[in-house]
matplotlib code that plots the C-alpha trace (Angstrom):
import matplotlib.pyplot as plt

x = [-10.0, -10.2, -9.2, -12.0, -13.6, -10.2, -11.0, -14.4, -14.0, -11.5, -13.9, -16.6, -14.2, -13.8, -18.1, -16.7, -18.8, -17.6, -19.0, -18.2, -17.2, -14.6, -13.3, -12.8, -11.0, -8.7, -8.3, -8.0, -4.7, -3.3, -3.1, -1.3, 1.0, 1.9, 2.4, 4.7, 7.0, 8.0, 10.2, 10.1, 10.5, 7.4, 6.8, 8.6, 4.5, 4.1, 0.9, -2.6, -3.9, -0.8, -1.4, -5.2, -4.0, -0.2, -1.4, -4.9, -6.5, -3.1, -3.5, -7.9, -7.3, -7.0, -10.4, -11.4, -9.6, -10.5, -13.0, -11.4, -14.2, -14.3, -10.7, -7.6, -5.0, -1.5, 0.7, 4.1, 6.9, 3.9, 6.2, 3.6, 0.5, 0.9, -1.6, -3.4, -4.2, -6.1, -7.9, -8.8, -10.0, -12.0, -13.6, -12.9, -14.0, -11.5, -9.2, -5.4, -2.0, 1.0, 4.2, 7.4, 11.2, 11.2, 10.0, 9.0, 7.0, 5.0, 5.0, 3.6, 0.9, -0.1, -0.7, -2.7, -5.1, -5.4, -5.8, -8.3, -10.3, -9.3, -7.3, -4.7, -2.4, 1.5, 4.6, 8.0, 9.9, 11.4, 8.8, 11.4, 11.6, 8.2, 7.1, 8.1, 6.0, 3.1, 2.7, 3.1, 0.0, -2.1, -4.0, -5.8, -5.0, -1.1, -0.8, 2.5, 3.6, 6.8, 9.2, 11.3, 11.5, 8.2, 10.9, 12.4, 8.7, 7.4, 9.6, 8.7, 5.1, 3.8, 4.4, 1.7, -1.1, -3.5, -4.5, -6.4, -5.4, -4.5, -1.0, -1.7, 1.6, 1.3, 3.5, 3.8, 2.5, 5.5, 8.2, 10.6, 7.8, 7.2, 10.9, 10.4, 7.3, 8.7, 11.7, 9.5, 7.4, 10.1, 9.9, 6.0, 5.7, 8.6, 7.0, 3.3, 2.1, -0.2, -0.1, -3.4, -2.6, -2.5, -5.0, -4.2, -5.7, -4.3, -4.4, -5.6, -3.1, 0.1, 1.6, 1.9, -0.2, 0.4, -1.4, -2.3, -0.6, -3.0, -1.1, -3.7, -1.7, -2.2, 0.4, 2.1, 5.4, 8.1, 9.8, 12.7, 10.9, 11.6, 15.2, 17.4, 16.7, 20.5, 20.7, 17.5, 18.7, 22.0, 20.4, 16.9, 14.5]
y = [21.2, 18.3, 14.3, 13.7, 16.5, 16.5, 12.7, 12.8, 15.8, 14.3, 11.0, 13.5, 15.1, 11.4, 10.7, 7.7, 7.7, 8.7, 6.6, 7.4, 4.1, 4.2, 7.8, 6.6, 3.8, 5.6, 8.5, 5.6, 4.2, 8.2, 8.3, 4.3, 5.5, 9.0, 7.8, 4.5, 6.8, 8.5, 5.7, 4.2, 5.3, 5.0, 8.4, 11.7, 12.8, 13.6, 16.0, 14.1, 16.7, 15.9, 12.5, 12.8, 13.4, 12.5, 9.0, 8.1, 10.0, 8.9, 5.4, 5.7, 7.1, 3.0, 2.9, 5.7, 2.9, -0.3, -2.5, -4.4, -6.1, -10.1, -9.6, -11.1, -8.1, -7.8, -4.5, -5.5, -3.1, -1.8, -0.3, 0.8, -0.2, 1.9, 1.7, -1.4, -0.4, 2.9, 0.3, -2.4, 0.1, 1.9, -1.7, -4.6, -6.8, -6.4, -9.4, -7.7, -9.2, -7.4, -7.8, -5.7, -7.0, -5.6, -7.2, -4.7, -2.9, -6.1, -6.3, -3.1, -3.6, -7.1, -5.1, -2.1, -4.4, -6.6, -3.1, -1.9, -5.5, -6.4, -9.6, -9.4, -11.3, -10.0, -11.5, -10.0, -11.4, -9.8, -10.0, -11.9, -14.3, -15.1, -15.5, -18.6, -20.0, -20.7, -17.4, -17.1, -15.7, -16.1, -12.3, -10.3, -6.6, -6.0, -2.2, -0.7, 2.4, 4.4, 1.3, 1.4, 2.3, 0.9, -1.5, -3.2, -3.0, -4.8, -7.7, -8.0, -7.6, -9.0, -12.6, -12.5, -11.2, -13.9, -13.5, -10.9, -9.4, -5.7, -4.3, -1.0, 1.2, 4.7, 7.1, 11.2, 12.1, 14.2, 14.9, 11.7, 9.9, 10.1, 8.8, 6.1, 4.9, 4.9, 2.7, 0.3, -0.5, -3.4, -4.5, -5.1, -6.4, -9.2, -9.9, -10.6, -6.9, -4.8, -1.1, 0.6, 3.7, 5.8, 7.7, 10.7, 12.8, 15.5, 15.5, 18.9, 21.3, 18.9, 20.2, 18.5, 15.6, 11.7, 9.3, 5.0, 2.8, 0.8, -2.3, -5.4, -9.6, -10.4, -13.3, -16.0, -14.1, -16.5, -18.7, -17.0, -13.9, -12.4, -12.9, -12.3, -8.7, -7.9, -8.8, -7.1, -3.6, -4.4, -5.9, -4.5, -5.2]
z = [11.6, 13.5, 12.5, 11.9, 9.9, 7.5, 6.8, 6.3, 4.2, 1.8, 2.2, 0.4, -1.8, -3.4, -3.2, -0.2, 2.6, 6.0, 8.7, 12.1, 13.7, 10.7, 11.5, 15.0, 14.3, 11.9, 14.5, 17.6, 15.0, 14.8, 18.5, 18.4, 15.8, 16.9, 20.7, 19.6, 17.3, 20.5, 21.2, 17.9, 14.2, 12.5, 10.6, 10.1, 10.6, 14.0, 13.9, 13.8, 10.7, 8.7, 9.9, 8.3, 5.1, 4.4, 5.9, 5.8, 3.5, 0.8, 2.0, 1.3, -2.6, -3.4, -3.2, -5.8, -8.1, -6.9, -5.3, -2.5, -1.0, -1.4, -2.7, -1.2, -0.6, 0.2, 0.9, 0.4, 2.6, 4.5, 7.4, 10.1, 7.9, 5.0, 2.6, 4.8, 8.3, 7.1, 4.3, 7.1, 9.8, 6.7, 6.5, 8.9, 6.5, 4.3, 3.6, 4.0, 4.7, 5.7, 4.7, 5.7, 6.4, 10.1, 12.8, 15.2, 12.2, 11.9, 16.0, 15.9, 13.3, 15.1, 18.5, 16.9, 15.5, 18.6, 20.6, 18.0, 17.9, 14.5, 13.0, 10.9, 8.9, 9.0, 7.9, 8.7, 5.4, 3.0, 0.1, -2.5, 0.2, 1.3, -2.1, -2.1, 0.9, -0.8, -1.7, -5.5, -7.8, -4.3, -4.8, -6.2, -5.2, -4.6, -2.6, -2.0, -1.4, -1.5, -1.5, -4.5, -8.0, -10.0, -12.2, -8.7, -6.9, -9.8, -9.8, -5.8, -6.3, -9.7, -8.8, -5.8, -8.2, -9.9, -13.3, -13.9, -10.6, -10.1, -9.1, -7.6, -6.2, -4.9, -6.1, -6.4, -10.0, -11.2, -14.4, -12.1, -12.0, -15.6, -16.1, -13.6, -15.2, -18.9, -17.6, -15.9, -19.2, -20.1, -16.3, -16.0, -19.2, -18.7, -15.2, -17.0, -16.1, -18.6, -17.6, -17.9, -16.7, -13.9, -11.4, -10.1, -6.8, -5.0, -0.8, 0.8, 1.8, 0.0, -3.1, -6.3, -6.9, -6.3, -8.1, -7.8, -10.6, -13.0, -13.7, -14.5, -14.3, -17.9, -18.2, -16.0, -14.2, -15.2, -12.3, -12.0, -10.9, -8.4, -8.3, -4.6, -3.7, -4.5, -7.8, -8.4, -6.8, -9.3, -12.8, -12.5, -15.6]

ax = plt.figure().add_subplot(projection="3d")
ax.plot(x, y, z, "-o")
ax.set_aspect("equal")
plt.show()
């Protein structure tokens, strides 16, 4: 199967349309991505069909569980626009900021949406950090994806979400995730998290399933949070 056809298949799968300036964009992004990691480490994907589904159609799943349109986004350690870029070329209109620590990730994001004709917003800042520059309860959708244990990524990302706002990590859907989750309860409800639940989708041709967090901004996150990244990584919640 083509790009294309494995995208907008897994589109249908989720009843999401599939239009085709969309699928081109999303294809035109493989071809950016798989050609820069040549000389730069962006994925261990290096195949467009793997790239179809391990990427884009993992990245697309936020929207069988969330309406981003009108809605201020951020996708905190994005790397090479991980969940974001598939999300923003899906829909241009979307409102999306990217954050990751490296510089030439962000450099790299910055120039695919300039080739591709979209704007974006990046930051290369460690997302502790920028938190503090004007940042603080400033969304409502926080995406991550395969960052860091949910207790640690919720003390990064739960101070960026507004009341009412929506915290929604991607994560596999397995018996470690299970642990990981119960150890996090303390952690997201400390940071002014309620969990809601979880939503879970499998990608065609990838065993095991993966699945979106639910975790809705019920309370004010306390100053303090988050705390420098290394005492976070050594006291987590």
């Amino acid at each position: 199967m083509s790009f294309k056809d494995i995208v907008r298949d897994g589109l249908s799968a989720w009843d999401l349309p599939a239009p085709d300036d969309a699928l081109a964009r999303l294809e035109a992004f493989c071809s950016l991505v798989l050609e820069t990691n040549k000389v730069m480490n962006l994925t261990a994907v290096t195949e467009p069909d793997a790239f179809a589904v391990r990427h884009v159609l993992d990245s697309l799943s936020i929207l069988t569980c969330a309406d981003l349109h009108g809605k201020k986004v951020i996708d905190i350690g994005t790397g090479p626009g991980f969940p974001g870029m598939p999300l923003k070329l899906y829909d241009p209109s979307l409102d999306i900021t990217f954050v990751d620590s490296t510089q030439k990730r962000i450099d790299f994001i910055v120039k695919s949406a300039d080739a591709l004709g979209l704007s974006v917003t990046a930051f290369a800042a460690r997302a502790e950090e920028l938190i503090a520059k004007g940042m603080r309860a400033n969304f409502e959708i926080v995406l991550s994806r395969a960052v860091a244990p949910l207790n640690i990524l919720s003390e990064l990302c739960l101070p960026y979400l507004r009341m009412g706002g929506q915290f929604l990590p991607l994560k596999s859907d397995n018996e470690a995730f299970a642990a990981e989750l119960k150890q996090a309860r303390r952690a997201i409800d400390v940071l002014g998290g309620a969990l809601q639940g979880t939503r879970s989708y499998t990608l065609p041709g990838v065993e095991g399933k993966k699945c979106v967090v639910l975790i809705q901004k019920t309370g004010e996150t306390p100053a303090k949070y988050p705390r420098r990244y290394a005492k976070i990584s050594q006291n987590p919640l």
